[in-house]
C-alpha positions as a printed Julia matrix, in Angstrom:
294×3 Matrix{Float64}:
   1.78    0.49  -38.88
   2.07    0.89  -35.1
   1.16   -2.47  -33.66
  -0.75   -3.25  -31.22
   0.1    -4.4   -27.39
  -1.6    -5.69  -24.73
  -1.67   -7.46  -21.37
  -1.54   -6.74  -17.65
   0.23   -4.52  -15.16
   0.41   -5.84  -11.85
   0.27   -3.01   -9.35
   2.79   -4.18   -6.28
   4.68   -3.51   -3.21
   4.47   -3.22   -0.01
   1.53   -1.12    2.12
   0.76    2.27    2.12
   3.04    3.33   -1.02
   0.09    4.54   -3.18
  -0.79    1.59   -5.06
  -4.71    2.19   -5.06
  -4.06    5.93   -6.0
  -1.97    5.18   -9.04
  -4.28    2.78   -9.78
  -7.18    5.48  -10.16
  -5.18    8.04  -12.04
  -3.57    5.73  -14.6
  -7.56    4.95  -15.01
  -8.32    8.95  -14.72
 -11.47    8.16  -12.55
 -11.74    6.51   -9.1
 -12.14    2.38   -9.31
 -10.25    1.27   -5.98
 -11.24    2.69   -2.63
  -8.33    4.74   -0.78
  -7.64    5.42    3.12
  -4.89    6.82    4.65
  -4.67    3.1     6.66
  -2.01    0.86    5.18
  -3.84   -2.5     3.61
  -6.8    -0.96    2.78
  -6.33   -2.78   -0.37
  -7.55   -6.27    0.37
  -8.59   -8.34   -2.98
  -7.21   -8.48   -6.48
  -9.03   -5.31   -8.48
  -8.53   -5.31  -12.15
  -8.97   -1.71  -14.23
  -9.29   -1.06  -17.73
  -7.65    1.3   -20.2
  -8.09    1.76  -23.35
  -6.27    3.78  -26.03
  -5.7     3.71  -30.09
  -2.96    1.25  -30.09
  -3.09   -0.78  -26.6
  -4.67   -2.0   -23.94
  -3.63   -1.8   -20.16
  -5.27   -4.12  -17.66
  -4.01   -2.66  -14.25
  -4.19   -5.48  -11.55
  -4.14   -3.74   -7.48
  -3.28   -5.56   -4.84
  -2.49   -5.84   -1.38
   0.91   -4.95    0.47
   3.09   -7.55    0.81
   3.43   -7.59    4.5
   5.87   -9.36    6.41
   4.22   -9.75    9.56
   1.72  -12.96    9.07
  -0.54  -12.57   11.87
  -3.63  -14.68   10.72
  -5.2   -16.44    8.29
  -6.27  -13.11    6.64
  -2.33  -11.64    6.19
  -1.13  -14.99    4.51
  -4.17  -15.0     2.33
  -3.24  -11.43    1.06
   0.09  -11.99    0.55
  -1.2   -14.93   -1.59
  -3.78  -12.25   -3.32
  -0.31  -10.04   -3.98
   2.02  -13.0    -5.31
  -0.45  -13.44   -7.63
  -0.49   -9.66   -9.25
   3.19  -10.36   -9.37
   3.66  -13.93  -11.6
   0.76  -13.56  -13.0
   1.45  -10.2   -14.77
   3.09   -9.54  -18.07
   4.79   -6.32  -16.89
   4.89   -5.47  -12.95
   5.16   -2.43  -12.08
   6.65   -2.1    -8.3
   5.88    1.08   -6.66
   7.67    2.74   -4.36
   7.67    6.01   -1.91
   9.97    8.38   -2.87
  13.4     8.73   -0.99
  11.85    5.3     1.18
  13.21    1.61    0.93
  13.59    0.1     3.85
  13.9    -3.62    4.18
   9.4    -3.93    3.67
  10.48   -2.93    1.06
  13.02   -5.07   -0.21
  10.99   -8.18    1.18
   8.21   -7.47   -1.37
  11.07   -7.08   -4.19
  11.97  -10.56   -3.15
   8.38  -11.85   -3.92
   8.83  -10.4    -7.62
   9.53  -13.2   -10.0
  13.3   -12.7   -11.61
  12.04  -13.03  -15.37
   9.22  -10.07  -15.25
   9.66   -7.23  -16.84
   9.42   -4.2   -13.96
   9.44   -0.79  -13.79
  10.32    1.02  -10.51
   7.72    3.62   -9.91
   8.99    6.27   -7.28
   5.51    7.5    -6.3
   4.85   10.28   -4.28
   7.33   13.19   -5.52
   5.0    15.42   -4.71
   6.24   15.76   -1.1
  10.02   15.62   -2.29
  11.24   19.1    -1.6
  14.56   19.04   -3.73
  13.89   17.55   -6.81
  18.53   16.78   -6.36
  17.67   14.74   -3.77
  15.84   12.07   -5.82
  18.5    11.7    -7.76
  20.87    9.26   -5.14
  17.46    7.41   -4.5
  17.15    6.85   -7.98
  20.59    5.02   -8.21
  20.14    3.07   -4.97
  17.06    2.07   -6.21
  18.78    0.75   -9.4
  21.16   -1.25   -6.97
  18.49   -3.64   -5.51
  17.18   -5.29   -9.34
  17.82   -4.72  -12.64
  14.61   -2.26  -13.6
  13.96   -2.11  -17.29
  12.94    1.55  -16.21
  12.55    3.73  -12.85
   9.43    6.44  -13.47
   9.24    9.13  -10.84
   5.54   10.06  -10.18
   2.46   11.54   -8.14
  -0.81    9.4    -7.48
  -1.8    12.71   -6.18
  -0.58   15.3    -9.08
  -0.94   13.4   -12.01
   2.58   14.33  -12.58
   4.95   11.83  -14.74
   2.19    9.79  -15.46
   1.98    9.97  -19.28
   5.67    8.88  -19.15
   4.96    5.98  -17.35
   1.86    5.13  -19.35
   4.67    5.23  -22.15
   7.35    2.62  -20.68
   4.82    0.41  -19.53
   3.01    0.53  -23.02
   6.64   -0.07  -24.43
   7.11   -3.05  -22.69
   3.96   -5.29  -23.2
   3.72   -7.62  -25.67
   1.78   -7.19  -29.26
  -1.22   -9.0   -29.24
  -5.42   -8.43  -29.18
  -7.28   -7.06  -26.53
  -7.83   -8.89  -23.59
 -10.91   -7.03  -22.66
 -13.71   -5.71  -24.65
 -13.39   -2.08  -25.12
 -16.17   -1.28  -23.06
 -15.55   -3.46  -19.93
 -13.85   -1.18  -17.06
 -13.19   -3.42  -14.46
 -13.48   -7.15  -13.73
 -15.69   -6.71  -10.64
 -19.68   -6.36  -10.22
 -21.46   -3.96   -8.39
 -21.91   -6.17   -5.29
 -18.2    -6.13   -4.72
 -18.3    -2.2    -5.38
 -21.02   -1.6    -2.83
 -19.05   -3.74    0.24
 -15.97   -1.68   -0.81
 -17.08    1.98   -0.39
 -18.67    0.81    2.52
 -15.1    -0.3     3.98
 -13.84    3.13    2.88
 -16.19    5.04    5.21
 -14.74    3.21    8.15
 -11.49    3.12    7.58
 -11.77    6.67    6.79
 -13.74    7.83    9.65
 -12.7     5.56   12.37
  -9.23    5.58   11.35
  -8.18    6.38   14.48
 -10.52    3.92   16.93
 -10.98    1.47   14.66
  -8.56   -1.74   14.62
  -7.6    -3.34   11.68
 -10.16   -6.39   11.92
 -13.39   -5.35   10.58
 -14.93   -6.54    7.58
 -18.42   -5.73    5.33
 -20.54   -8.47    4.13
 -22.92   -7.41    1.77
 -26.0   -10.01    2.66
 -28.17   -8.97   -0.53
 -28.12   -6.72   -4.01
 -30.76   -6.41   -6.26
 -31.73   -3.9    -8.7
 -35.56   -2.55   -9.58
 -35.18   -0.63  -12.62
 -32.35    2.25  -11.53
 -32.58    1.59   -7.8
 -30.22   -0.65   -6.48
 -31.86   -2.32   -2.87
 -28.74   -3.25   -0.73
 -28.39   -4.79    2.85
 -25.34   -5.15    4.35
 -23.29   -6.19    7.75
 -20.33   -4.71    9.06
 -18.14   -7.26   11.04
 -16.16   -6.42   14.22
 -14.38   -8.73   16.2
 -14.81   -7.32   19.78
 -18.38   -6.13   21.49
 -16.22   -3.19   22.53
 -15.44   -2.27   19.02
 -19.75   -2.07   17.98
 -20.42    1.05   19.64
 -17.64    2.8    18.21
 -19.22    2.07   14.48
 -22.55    2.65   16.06
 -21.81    6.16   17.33
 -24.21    8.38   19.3
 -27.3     7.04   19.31
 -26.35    4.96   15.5
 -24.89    8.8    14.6
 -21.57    7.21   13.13
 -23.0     4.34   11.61
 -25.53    6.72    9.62
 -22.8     9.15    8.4
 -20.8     5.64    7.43
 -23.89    4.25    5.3
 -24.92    7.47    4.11
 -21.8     8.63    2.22
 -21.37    5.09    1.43
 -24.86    5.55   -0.43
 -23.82    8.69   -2.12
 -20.74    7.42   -3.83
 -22.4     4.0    -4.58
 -25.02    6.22   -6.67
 -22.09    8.37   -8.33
 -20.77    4.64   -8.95
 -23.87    2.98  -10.04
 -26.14    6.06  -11.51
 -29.0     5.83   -9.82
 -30.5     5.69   -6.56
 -29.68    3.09   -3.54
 -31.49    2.2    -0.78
 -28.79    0.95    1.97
 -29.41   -1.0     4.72
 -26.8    -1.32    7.83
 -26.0    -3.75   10.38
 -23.11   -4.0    13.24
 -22.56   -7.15   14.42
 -19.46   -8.6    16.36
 -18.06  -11.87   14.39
 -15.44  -12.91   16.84
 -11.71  -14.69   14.69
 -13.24  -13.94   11.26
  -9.83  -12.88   10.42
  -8.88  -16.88   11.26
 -12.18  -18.53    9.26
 -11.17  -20.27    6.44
 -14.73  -20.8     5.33
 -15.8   -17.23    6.25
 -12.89  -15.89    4.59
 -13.54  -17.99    1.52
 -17.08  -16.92    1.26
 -15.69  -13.31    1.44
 -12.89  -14.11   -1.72
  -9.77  -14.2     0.19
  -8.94  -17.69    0.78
């Protein structure tokens, strides 16, 4: 009889090498929000899946970044050491032909006595599949890998074979999860989220790094979902760039915000949206607590 195995997979290394992406195809269906900004990831995001003979409880997280530039930084790093130890398998994911010493800094935050897997994402843009085959054996160089899995976030590609070694290495044991339960966070957290998306995805290119969504209320009526929530800048310069126009970017923001909270959700949303300058949020310990970082 095949046993069974369970446990969790922390998701980690440093920004921008795909970790959200994997994330959502290991899942097949999208859970964490995606930008092309590095740490758009900024909590702990737990996703669920299922299959005859295991369960896999994917934990994202945020880059390890070396740069500790407020309160914020340490607290993800924190956030990220935590995917790490408290994992039964971690699963470090890298960029394909990259590893620079970000890189090797996050390594360093992996506890010795996990089991890891080196996941070379992105081999998708690797023209010459001979040229992944050096990285491969540097990569083997920096830690003793019980496996290195060459994949795409973006293709799907190698990603039954690393569903396999990772399955291979968890322990036997019951679920952790019941076998309907997807993810570990509510709808609230969801909604603030998607929100972030839209701005990091449309302001990507005005918008600094320190903004922030509160979500101020949630409450359902039957199959509509009532929602009011602030967006937090840190600079009265930096409002009218959310605002837009006359609001224009601020209603594109909250309305495809609304749209994939009622793909999310399934059914409707009303959304309210605020802009509203919160000067060293990124430096609050009790704002950041309220918000689940510190």
């Amino acid at each position: 009889m095949t046993p069974f195995r369970s446990g969790i997979v922390g998701l980690v290394g440093r920004p921008n090498t795909g970790k959200s992406s994997l994330l959502n195809r290991l899942l097949g269906q999208k859970l964490a929000i995606v930008s092309p900004r590095a740490q758009t990831t900024r909590h702990l995001l737990t996703g669920v899946l299922n299959s005859a003979h295991c369960q896999m409880a994917f934990v994202d997280s945020p880059g390890f970044q070396t740069r500790h530039r407020n309160l914020l930084n340490r607290s993800l790093n924190r956030r990220a050491g935590e995917a790490a130890r408290d994992a039964d398998v971690v699963a470090f994911v890298l960029e394909a032909l990259q590893f620079d010493a970000a890189d090797r800094a996050a390594l360093a935050r992996v506890p010795a006595d996990r089991p890891m897997v080196a996941v070379l994402n992105k081999v998708d843009r690797v023209r010459s599949a001979s040229s992944l085959l050096p990285f491969v054996a540097r990569v083997a160089r920096e830690r003793a890998f019980d496996a290195i899995v060459p994949v795409s976030a973006a293709t799907g590609r190698n990603v039954p074979e690393l569903l396999r070694v990772l399955r291979s290495l968890l322990p036997e044991g019951p679920p952790l999860y019941p076998a309907e339960q997807l993810t570990d966070r509510d709808e609230r957290f969801f909604a603030a989220e998607l929100l972030r998306e839209k701005l990091f995805r449309m302001l990507a290119d005005e918008l600094p790094y320190s903004c922030e969504v509160m979500v101020d209320s949630f409450s359902e009526d039957g199959r509509m979902r009532r929602i009011d929530a602030t967006l937090w800048v840190e600079r009265e310069a930096h409002k009218p760039i959310v605002l837009g126009s006359g609001g224009a970017m601020l209603k594109r923001i909250s309305t495809e915000a609304r749209k994939d909270m009622e793909r999310l959700f399934g059914g409707k949303v009303f959304l309210q949206v605020w802009v509203k300058v919160k000067r060293g949020w990124s430096e609050d310990e009790r704002l950041l607590r309220q918000l689940g970082y510190a």
